[in-house]
C-alpha positions as a Markdown table, in Angstrom:
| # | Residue | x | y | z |
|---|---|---|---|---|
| 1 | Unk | -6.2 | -49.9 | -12.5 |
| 2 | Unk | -8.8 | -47.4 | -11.3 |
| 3 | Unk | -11.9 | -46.2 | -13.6 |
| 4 | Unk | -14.0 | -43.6 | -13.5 |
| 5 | Unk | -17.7 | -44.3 | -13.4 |
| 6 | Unk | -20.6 | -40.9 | -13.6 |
| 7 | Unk | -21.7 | -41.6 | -10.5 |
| 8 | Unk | -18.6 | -39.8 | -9.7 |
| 9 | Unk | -16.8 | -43.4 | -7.8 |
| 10 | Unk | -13.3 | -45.0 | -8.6 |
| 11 | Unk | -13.9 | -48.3 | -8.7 |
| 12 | Unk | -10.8 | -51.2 | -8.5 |
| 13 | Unk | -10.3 | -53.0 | -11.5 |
| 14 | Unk | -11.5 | -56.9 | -12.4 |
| 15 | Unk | -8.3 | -58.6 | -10.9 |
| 16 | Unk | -8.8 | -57.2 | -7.6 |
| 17 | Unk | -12.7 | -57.7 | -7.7 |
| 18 | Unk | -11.8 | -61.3 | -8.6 |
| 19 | Unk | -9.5 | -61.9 | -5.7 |
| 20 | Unk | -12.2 | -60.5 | -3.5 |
| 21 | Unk | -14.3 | -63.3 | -5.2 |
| 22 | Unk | -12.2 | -65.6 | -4.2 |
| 23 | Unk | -11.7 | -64.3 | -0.5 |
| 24 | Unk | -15.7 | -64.7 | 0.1 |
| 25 | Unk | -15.4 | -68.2 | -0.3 |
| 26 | Unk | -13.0 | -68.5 | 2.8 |
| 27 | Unk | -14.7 | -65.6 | 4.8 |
| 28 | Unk | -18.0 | -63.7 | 5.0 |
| 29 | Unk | -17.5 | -60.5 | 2.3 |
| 30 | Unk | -15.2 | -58.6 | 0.9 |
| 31 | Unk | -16.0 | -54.9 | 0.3 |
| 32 | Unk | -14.2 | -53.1 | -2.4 |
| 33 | Unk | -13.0 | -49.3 | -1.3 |
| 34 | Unk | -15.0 | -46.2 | -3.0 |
| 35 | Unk | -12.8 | -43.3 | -4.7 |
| 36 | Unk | -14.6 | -40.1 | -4.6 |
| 37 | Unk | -13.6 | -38.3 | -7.8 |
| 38 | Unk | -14.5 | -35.1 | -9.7 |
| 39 | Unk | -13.3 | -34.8 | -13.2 |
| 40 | Unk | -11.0 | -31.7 | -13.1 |
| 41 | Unk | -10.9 | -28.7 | -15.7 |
| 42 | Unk | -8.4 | -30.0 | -17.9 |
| 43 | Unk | -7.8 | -27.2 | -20.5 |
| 44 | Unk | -7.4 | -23.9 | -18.8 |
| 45 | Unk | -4.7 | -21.3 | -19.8 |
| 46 | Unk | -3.9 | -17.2 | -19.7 |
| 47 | Unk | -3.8 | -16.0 | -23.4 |
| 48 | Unk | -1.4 | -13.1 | -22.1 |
| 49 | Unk | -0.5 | -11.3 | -19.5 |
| 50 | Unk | -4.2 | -9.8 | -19.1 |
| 51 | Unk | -6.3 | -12.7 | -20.4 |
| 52 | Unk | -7.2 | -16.4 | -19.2 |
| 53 | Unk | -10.0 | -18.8 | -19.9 |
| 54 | Unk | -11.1 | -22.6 | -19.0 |
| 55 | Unk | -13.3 | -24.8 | -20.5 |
| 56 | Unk | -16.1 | -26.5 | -17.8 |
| 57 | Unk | -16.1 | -30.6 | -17.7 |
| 58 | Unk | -18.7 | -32.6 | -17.8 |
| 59 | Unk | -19.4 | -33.4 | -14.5 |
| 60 | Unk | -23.0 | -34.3 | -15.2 |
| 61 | Unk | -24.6 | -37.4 | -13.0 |
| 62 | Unk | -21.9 | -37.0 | -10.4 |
| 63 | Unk | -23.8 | -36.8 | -7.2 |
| 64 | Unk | -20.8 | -35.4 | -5.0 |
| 65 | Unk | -20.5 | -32.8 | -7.5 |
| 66 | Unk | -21.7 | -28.7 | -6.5 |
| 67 | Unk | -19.7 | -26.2 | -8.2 |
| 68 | Unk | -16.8 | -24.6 | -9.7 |
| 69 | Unk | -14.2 | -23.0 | -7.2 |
| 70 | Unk | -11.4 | -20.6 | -8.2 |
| 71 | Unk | -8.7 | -19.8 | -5.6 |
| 72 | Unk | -6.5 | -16.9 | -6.1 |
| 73 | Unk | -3.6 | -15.1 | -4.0 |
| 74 | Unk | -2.0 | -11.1 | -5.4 |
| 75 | Unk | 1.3 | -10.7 | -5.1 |
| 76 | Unk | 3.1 | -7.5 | -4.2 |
| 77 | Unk | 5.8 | -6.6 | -6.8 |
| 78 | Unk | 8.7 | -3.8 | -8.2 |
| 79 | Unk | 8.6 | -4.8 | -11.9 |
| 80 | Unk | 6.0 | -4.9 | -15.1 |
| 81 | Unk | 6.5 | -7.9 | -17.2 |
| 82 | Unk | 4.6 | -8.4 | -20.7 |
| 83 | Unk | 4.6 | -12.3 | -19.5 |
| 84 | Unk | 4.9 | -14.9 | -17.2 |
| 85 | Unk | 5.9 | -18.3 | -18.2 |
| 86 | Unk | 9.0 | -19.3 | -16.4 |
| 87 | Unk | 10.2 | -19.8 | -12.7 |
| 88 | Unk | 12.9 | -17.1 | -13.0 |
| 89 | Unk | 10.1 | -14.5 | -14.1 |
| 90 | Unk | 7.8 | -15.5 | -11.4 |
| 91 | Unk | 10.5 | -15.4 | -8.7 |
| 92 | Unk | 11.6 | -11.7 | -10.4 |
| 93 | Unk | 7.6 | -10.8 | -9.7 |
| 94 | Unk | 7.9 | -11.7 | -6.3 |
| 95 | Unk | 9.5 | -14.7 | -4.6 |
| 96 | Unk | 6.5 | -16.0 | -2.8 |
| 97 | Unk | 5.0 | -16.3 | -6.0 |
| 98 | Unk | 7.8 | -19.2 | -7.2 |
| 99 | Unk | 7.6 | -20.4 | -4.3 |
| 100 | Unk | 4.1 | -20.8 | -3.7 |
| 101 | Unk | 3.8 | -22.4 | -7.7 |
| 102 | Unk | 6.1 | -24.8 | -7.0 |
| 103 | Unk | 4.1 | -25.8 | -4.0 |
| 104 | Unk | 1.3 | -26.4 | -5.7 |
| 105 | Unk | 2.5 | -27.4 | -9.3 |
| 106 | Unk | 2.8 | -31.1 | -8.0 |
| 107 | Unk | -1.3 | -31.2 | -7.2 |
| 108 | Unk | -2.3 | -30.1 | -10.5 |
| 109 | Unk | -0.4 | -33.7 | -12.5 |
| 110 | Unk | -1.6 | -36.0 | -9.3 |
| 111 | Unk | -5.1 | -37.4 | -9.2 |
| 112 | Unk | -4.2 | -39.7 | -6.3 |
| 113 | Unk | -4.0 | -36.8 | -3.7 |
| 114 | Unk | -6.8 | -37.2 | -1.2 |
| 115 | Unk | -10.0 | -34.9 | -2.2 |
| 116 | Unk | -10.0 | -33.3 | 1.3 |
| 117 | Unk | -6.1 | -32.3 | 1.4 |
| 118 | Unk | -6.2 | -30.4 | -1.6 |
| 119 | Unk | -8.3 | -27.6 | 0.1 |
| 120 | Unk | -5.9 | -27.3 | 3.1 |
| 121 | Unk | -3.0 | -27.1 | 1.2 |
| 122 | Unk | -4.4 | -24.0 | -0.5 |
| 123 | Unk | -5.1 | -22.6 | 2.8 |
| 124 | Unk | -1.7 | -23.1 | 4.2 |
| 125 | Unk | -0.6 | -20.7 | 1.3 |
| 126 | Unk | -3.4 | -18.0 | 2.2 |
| 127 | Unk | -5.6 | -18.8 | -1.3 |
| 128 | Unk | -8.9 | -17.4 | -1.0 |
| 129 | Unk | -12.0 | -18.2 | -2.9 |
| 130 | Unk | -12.8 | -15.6 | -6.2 |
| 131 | Unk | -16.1 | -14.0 | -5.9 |
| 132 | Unk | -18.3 | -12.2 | -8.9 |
| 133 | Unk | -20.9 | -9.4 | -8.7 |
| 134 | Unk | -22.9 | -7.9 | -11.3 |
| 135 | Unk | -24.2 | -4.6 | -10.0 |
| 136 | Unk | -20.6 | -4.0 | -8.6 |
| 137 | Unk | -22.0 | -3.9 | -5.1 |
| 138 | Unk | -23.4 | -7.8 | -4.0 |
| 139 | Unk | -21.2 | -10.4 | -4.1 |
| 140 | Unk | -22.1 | -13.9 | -5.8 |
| 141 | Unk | -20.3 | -16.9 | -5.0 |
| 142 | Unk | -18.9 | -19.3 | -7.7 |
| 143 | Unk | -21.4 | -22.0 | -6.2 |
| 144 | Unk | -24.1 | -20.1 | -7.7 |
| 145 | Unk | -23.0 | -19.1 | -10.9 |
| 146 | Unk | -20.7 | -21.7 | -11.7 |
| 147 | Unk | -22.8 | -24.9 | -9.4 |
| 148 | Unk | -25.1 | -27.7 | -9.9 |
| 149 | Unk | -28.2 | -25.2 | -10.4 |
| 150 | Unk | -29.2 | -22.9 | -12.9 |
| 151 | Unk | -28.7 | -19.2 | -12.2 |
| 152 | Unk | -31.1 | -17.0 | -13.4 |
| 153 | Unk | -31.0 | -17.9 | -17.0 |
| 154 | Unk | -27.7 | -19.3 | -16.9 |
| 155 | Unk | -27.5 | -23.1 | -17.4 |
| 156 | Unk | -26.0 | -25.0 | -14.3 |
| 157 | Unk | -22.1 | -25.9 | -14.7 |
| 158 | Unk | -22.8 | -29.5 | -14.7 |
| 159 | Unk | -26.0 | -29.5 | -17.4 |
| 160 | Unk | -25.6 | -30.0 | -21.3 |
| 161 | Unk | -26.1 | -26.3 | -21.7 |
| 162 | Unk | -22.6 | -26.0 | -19.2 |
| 163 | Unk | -20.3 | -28.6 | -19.6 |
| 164 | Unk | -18.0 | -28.1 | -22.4 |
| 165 | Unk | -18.9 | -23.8 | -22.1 |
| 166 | Unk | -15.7 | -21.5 | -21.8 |
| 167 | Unk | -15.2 | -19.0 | -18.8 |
| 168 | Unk | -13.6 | -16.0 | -19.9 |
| 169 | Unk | -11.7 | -14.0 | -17.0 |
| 170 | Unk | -10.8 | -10.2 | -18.6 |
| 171 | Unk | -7.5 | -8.3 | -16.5 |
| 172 | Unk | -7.3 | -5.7 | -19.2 |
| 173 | Unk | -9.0 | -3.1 | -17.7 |
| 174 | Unk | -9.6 | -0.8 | -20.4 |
| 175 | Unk | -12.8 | 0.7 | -19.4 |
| 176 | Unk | -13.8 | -1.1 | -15.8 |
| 177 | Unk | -12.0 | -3.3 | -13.4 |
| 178 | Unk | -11.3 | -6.7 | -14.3 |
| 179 | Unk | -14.5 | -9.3 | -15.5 |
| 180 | Unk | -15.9 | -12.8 | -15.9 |
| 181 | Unk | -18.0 | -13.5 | -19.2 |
| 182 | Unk | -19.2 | -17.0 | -19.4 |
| 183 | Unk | -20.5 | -18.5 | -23.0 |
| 184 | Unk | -23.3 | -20.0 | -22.0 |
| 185 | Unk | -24.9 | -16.8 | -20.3 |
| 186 | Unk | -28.0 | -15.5 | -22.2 |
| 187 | Unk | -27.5 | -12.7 | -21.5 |
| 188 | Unk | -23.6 | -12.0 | -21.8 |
| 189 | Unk | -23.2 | -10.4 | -19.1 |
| 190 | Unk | -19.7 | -8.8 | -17.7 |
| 191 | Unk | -19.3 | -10.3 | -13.6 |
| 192 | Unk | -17.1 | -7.9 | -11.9 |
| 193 | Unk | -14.2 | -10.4 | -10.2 |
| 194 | Unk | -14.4 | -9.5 | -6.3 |
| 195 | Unk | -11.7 | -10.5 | -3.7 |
| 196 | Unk | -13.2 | -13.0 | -0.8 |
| 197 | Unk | -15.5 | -11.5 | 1.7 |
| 198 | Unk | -13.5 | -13.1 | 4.5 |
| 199 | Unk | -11.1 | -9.6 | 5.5 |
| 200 | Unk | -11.3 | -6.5 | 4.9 |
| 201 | Unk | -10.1 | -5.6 | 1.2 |
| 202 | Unk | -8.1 | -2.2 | 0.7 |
| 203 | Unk | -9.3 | 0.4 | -1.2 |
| 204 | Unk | -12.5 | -2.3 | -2.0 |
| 205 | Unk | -13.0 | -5.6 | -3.5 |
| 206 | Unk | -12.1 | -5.3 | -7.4 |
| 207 | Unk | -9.1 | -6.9 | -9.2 |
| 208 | Unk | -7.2 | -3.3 | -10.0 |
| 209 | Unk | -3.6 | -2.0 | -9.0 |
| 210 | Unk | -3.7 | 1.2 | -6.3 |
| 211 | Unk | -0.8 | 2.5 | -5.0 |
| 212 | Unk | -0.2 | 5.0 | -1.4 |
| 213 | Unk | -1.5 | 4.5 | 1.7 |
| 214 | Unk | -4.2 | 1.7 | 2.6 |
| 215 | Unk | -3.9 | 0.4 | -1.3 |
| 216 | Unk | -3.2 | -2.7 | -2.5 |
| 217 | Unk | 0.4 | -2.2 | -2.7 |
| 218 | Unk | 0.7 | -1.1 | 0.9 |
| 219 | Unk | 2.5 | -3.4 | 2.9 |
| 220 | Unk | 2.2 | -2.2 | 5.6 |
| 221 | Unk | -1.5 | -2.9 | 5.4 |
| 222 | Unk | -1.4 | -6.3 | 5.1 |
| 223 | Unk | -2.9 | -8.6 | 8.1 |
| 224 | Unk | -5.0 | -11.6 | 9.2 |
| 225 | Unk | -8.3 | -9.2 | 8.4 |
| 226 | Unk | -7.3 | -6.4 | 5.9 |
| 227 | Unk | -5.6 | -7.4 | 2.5 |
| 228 | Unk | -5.1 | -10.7 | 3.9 |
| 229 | Unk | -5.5 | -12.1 | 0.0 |
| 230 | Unk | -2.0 | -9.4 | -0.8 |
| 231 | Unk | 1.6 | -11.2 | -0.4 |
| 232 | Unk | 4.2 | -8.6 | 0.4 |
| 233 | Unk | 7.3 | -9.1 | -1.6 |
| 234 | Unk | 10.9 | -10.2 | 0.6 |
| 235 | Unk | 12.6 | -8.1 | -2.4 |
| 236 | Unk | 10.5 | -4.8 | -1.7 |
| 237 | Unk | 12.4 | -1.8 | -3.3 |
| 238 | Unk | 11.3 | 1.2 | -1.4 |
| 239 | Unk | 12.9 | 3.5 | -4.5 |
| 240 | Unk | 10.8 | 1.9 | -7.2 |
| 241 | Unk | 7.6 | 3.3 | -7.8 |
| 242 | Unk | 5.1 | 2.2 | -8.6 |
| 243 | Unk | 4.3 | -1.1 | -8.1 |
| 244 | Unk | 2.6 | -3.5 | -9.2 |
| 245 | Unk | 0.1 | -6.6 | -8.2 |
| 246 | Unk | -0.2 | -9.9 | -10.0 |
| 247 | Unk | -2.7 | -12.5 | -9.8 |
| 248 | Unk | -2.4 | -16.2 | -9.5 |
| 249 | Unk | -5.2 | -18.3 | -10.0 |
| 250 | Unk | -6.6 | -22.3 | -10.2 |
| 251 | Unk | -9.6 | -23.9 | -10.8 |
| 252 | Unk | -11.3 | -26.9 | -9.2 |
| 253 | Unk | -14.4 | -28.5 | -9.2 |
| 254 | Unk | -15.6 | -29.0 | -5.9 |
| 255 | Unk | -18.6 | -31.3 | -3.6 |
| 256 | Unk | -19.5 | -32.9 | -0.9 |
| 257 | Unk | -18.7 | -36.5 | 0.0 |
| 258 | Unk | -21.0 | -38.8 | 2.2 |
| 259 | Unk | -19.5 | -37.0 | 5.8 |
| 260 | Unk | -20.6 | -33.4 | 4.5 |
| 261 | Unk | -17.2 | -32.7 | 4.0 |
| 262 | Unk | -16.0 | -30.2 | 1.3 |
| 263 | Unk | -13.8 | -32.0 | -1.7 |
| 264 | Unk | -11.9 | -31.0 | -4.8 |
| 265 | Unk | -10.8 | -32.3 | -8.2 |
| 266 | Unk | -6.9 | -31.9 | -9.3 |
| 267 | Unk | -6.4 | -28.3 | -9.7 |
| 268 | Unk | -6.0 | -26.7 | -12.6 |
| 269 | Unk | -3.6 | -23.3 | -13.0 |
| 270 | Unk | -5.3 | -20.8 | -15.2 |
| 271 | Unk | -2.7 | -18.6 | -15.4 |
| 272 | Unk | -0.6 | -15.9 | -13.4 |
| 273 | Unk | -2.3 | -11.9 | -14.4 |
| 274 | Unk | -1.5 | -8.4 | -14.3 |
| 275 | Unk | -3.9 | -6.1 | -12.4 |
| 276 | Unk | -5.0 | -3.2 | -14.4 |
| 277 | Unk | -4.0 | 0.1 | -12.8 |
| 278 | Unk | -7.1 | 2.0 | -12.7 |
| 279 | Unk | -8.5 | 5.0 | -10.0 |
């Protein structure tokens, strides 16, 4: 059996530290293996269609511990649904989206997948990391608002004034493009969610449903550096208009382990979300 300890190590359990006991006395040593681990978000969930939140762990004294990552992927799609609970309503949204769940559904249960695969098997699927900005113009990575270091006023993620804090993530878009809102913030301030900076994002960076030429929806803008974040849906209607974009997202906490190599927890799925139609 395998234990969690804060310094962020698996270690074996007592029978197989005993055998190794028993080894030294007919060779030199016996080493016993290290398990990196970070504890993963384990309650995260959308509260509808426009509304999702997770609570942070305590990932306090875990030296390979740095941050909070969210990976995301928008899916191209004909229909408007109220909800999204069910394979046969995310494969109606758009079949990539089923597909691309089921894919990953089997890494959220498994905490014996290696900590450097996880990140690879997001980027096989074309997951990109969320970004935030606050004056709707400069982007902020999660690392620094949701890392191992205070921003601003805002507690670190892995302090007693961040674990156990809820992250509030706001598709409703009643009176600006979709938002972050984090608990423990001082000031309570509203993040602007911004796509990756690693393409080109058409019309911009925010979370919102556009529609015509060199929009969201536009297929035919999609490529390995503009709206590479957009999955075009196999079932594309041309007659229905408009469309409309959906959101999947999952959390992770994420580090660095002894080689400098990037690391995650067990991902968590927060939820699968609307964007807000908005000019």
């Amino acid at each position: 059996m395998k234990y969690p300890n804060k310094s962020g190590k698996r270690i074996l359990g007592g029978a197989v530290r005993r055998t190794c006991g028993l080894l030294v006395l007919l060779f030199f040593s016996c080493g016993i293996e290290d398990y990196i681990y970070l504890k993963p978000v384990e309650t995260a969930y959308a509260e509808d269609i426009s509304r999702g939140r997770f609570i942070i762990p305590d990932n306090n004294g875990n030296v390979y511990f740095r941050s909070y990552t969210i990976f995301y992927r928008i899916y191209i799609s004909d229909i408007s649904l109220a909800s999204v609970t069910t394979g046969s309503e995310r494969a109606s949204i758009n079949p990539a989206l089923e597909s691309h769940y089921s894919t990953l559904n089997p890494y959220t249960t498994n905490d014996k997948v290696s900590p450097n695969a996880i990140g690879s098997v997001f980027s096989s699927l074309r997951y990109y990391s969320l970004y935030v900005t606050l004056d709707r113009t400069n982007d902020i990575a999660l690392y620094q608002l949701l890392g191992n270091q205070p921003y601003g006023a805002i507690p670190a993620a892995d302090s007693p004034g961040g674990a156990g804090s809820t992250v509030h993530l706001d598709f409703t878009g009643l009176s600006s493009e979709p938002v972050m809102k984090l608990d423990h913030d001082p000031a309570a301030s509203a993040f602007y969610l911004f796509r990756s900076r690693d393409f080109t994002a058409l019309p911009d960076r925010f979370f919102k449903n556009t529609n015509g030429t060199g929009k969201i929806t536009d297929a035919g803008s999609i490529g390995t550096m503009v709206n590479a974040d957009v999955e075009r849906n196999a079932n594309n209607n041309p007659a229905i208009t408009p469309k409309y974009t959906y959101v999947s997202m999952y959390v992770l906490a994420s580090g660095i382990d002894s080689n400098y190599t990037v690391i995650y927890s067990r991902p968590k799925h927060i939820g699968i979300f609307r964007l807000p139609s908005i000019p």
